[in-house]
N, C-alpha and C positions, 0 to 999 in steps of 0.2 A: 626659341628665345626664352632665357627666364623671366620671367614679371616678378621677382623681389628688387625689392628695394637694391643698390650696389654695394650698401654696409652690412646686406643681410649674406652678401655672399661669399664661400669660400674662401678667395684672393685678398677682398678684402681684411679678415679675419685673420688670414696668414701673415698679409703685411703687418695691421697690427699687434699684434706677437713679434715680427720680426723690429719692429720699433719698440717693442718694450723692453727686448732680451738688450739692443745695442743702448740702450736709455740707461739698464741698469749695470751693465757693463763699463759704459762710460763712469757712472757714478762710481763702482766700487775701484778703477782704478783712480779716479782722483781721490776716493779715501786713503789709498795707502800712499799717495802720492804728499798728503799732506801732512800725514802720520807717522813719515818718513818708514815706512815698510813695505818691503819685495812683497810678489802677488804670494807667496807663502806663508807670509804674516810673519818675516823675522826682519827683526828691525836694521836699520841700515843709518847710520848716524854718518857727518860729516871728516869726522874722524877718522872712517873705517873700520871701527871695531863692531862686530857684529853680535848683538845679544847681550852688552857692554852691561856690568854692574851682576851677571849670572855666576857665581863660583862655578856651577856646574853648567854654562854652556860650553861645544866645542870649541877645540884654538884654531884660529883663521890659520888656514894654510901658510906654507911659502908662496903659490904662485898666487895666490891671491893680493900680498901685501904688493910685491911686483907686479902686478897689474895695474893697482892703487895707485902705487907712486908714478909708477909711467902714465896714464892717465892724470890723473891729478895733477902734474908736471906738465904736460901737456894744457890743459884748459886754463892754468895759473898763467903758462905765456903768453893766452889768448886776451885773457883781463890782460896783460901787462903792455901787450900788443895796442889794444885799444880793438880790438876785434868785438868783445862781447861788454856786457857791463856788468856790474856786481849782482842784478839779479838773475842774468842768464847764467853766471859763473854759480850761482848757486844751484840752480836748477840743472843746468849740465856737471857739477860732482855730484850730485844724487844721482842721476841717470847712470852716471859712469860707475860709481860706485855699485850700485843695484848690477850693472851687465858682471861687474865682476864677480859679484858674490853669486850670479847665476851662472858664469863660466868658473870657476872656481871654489863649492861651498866647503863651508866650514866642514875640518874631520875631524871624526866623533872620538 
């Protein structure tokens, strides 16, 4: 049996780490969450235009804008429905947006 203390012990030590990795994990994606940016740091505006206001960032695909709109189309008849309200309609096109620019990025 060991006689330390139970914070002195290996398990312990690993849990904490494994609470500090998911602590700061959580935090860094509500940074981009609130900063309106994919986990790759490119920005993602309501719009859909990605990297908006860059002469020299890449042009958003075709299937991307077709993603966007089908989506967006989609959660717009959700508010319209009475299904969501205006802040979950926000928070679900950032989402939506963000899946497309991840299934879809900009070409260079």
């Amino acid at each position: 049996m060991d006689s330390r203390h139970f914070l002195d012990r290996n398990g312990a030590r690993f849990l904490a780490g494994l609470i500090c990795v998911v602590a700061l994990s959580g935090l860094a994606l509500t940074w981009h969450k609130q900063n309106n940016t994919d986990t790759a740091g490119r920005s993602v505006t309501a719009s859909g235009v990605i990297g908006a206001g860059n002469a020299n960032a890449p042009s958003v695909s075709p299937q991307f804008e077709e993603c966007r709109t089908k989506r967006s189309g989609d959660i717009a008849d959700m508010l319209n429905k009475g299904v969501i309200d205006q802040a979950k309609h926000d928070d679900f096109l950032a989402n939506a947006l963000q899946t497309c620019a991840g299934m879809f990025p900009p070409e260079s």
